[in-house]
C-alpha positions in Angstrom: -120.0 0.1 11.8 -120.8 -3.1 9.7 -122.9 -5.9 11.7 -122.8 -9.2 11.5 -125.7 -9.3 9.3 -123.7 -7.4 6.8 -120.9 -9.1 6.6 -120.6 -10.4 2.7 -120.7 -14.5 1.7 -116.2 -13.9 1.1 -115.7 -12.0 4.1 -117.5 -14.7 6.1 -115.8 -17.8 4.2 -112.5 -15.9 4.8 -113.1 -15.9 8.4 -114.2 -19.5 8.7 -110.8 -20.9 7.0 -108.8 -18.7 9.0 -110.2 -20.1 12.5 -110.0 -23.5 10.9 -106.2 -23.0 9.7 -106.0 -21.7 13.7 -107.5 -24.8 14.8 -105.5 -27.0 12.4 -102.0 -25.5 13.7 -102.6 -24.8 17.5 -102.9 -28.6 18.4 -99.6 -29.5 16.4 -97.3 -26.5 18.0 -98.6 -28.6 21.0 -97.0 -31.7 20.6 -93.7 -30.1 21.6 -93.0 -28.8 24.8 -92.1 -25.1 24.5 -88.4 -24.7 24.7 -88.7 -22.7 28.7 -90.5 -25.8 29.8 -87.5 -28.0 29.2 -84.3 -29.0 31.2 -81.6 -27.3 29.4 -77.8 -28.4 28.3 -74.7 -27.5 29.6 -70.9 -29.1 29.0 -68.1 -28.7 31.9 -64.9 -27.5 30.7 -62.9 -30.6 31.3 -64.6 -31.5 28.4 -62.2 -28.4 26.7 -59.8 -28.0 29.4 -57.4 -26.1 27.2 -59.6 -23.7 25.6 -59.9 -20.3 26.6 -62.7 -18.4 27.9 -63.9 -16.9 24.3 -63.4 -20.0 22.2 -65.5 -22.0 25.2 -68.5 -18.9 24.7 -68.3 -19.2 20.8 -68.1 -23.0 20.7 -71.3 -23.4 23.3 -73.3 -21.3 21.0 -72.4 -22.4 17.8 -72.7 -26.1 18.9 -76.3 -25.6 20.8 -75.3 -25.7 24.2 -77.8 -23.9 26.6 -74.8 -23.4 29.0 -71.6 -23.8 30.1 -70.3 -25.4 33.8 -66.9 -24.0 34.8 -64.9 -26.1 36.8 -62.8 -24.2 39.4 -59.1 -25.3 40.4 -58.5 -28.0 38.3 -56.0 -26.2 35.4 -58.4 -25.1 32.8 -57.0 -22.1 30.4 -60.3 -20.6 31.0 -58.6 -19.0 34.2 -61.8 -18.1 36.3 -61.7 -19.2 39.9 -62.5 -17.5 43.2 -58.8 -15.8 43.1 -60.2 -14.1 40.0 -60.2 -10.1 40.0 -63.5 -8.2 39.8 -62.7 -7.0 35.9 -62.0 -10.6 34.9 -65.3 -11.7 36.7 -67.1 -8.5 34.7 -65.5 -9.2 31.8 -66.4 -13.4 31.5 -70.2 -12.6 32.6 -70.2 -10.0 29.7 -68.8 -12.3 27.0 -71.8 -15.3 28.2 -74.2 -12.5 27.9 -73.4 -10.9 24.6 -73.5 -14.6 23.5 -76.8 -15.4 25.2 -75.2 -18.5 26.6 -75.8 -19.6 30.4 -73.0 -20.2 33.2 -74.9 -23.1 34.3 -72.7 -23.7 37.5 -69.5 -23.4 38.9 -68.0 -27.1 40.0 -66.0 -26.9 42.9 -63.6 -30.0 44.4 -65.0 -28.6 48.2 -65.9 -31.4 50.5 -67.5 -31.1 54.1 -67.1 -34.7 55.5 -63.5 -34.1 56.8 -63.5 -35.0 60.7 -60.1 -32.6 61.1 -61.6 -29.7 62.0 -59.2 -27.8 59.9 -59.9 -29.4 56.6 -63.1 -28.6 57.1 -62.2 -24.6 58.0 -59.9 -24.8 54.6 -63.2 -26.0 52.8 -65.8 -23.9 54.6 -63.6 -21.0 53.5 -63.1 -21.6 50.0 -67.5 -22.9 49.5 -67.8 -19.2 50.4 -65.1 -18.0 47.7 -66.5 -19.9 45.1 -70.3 -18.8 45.9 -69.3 -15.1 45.7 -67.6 -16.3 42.7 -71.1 -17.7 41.3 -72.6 -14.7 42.5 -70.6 -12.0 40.3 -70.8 -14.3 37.2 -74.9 -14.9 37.7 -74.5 -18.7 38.3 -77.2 -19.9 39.7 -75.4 -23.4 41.8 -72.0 -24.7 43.1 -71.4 -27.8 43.0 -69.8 -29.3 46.3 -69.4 -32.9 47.9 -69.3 -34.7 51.0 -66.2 -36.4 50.5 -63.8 -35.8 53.3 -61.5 -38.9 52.7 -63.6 -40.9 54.9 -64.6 -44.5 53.7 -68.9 -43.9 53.8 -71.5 -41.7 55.1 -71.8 -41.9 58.8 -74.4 -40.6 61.0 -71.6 -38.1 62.3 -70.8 -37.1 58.7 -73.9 -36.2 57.5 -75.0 -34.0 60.7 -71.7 -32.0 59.8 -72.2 -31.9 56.0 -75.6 -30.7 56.7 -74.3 -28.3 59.1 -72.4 -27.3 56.4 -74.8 -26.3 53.8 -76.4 -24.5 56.5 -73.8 -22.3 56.6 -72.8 -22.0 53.2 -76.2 -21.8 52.1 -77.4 -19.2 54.6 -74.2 -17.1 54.4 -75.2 -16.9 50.0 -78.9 -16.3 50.4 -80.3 -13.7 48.4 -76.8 -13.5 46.4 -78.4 -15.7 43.7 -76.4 -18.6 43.8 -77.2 -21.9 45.5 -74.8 -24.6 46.9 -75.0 -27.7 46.0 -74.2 -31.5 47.0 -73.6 -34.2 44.7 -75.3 -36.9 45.0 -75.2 -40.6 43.4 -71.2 -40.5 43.6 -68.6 -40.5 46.4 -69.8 -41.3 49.8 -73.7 -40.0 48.9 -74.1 -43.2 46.4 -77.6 -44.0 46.9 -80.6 -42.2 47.8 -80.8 -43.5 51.4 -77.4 -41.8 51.7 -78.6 -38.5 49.9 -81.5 -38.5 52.4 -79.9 -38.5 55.3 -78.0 -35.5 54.6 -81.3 -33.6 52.7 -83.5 -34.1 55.8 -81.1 -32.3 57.9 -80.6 -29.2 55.9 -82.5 -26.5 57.4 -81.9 -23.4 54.7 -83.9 -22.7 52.2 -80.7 -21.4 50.2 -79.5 -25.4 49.4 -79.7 -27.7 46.5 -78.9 -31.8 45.0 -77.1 -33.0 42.3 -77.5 -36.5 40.9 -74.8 -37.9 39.1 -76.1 -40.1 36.0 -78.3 -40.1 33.8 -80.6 -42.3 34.9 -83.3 -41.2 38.1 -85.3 -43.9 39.6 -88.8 -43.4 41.8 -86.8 -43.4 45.1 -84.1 -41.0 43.9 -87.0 -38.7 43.0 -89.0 -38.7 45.9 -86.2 -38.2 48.2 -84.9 -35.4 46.1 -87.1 -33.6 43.6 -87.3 -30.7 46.2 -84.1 -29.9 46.4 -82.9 -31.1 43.3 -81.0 -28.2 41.0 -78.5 -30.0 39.0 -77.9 -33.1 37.0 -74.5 -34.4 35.4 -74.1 -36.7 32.8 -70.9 -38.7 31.9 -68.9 -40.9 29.0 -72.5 -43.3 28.4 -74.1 -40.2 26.5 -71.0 -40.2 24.4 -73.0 -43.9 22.2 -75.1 -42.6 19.8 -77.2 -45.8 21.1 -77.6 -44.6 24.6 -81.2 -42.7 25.1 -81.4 -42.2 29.1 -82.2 -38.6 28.4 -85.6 -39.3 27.0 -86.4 -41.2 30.8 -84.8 -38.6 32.3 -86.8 -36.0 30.8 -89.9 -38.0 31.4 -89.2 -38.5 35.0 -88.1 -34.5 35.7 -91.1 -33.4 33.6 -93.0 -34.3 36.4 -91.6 -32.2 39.0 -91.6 -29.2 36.6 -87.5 -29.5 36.2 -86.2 -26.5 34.1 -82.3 -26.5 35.0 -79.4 -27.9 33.6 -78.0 -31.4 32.9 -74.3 -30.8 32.1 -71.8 -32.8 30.7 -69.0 -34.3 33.0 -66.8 -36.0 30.8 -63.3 -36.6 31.8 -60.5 -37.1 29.4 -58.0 -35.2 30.7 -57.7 -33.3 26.9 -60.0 -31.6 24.3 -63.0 -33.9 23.2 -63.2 -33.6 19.1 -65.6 -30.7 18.6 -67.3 -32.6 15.9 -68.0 -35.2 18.9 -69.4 -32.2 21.0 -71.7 -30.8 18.7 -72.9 -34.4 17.4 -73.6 -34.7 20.9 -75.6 -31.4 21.9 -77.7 -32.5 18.3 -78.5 -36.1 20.1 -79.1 -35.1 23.2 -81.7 -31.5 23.1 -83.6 -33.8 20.6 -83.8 -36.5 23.6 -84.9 -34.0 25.7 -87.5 -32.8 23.5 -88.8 -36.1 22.8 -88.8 -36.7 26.5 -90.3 -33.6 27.3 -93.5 -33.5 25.4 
């Protein structure tokens, strides 16, 4: 064995440049946040409603997209939705896997604020659907609403959407998917409004969405323990517009790693030139924002 003492004049100047070429390269690699430690992108399909399942896959991973969010019940050729048979369920989680692209959520139009007791049956039922749904395609959230048709969030409302998620939520747990209500949008339009229905949930099994792109200090506190989801809508579409460097900053601190999805709707195909511009603008943001 050859000691230290040994060791000739090249062997120990090649040494000493290699652990300084280390040194030199460790701190840079540094400045970016490694890509796991980062929220990740998704698109909804009404920004493709006519596209079908394997052009959405192939597009998503071409473009850059981390994900995709498929929006149930709304007339999307991607034809998944909790009617769905168990090989066409099989057969969409395969293609997103052999991609390597996430299904970052299924969007639902369920809402739990109803006071007619059968509404709220009819929408119990299908949150259920739509979570085994989730389950079988290894989504991790639903998105759902309060909503009900009622004008704003009453006391009375938001014991019953609570009691809602409860039941939702517990009913799912351990499946692997999460419900979800969205938050800064319908009758849940400030945080004081998202409160009052987070502080009532009792299961573990239950999440937030906040709808824009912009979080302030309230919205965090209020939600940052339940908070799975973010959405995103026509403002990311300027090429001036740079809310996801904040917003990256302020989820950083909470040690965010889900999605922020895009939620734009035109009612037809966006320009895929315009999508992938977009994925480009926006994963740089959230590097930038992320460091």
């Amino acid at each position: 064995m050859t000691s230290i003492t040994q060791l000739t004049r090249r062997q120990f100047l090649t040494t000493t440049v290699s652990a300084a070429a280390v040194s030199l390269v460790v701190p840079r690699l540094a400045l970016a946040a490694p890509r796991q430690m980062q929220m990740k992108l998704s698109f909804m399909t009404f920004v493709c409603p006519t596209w079908p399942i394997e052009k959405i896959v192939k597009f998503a991973k071409e473009a850059g997209y981390d994900g995709v969010e498929i929006r149930v019940d709304a007339k999307h050729k991607h034809d998944i939705s909790s009617k769905s048979s168990a090989e066409v369920r099989r057969q969409a989680k395969k293609i997103f896997a052999d991609a390597g692209v996430e299904i970052s959520s299924v969007a639902t139009s369920v809402q739990f604020a109803s006071p007619k007791p059968e509404v709220l049956k009819t929408n119990l039922e299908s949150a259920k659907a739509n979570l085994e749904l989730a389950a079988d395609l290894g989504a991790p959230v639903v998105r759902m609403f309060a909503g009900g048709g009622i004008r704003s969030l009453t006391p009375e409302a938001a014991r019953q959407v609570a009691a809602a998620f409860d039941e939702v939520g517990e009913r799912s747990k351990g499946s692997g998917s999460c419900p979800i209500l969205e938050c800064g949008h319908d009758i849940i339009k400030t945080a004081k409004e998202a409160g009052e229905v987070i502080r009532q949930v009792k299961t573990s099994n239950f999440g937030a969405l906040w709808n824009t792109s912009t979080l302030d200090e309230e919205t965090l506190v209020v939600m940052k323990d339940r908070l799975r989801h973010f959405h995103v809508h026509d403002e990311v579409l300027d090429p001036n517009n740079t809310n996801l460097v904040g917003l990256a900053q302020r989820v950083k601190s909470i040690g965010y790693r889900g999605f922020v999805s895009l939620e734009i709707i035109k009612n037809k195909d966006l320009p895929e030139d315009l999508l992938k511009e977009v994925a480009t603008r926006l994963k740089r943001q959230i590097a930038e924002g992320s460091k």
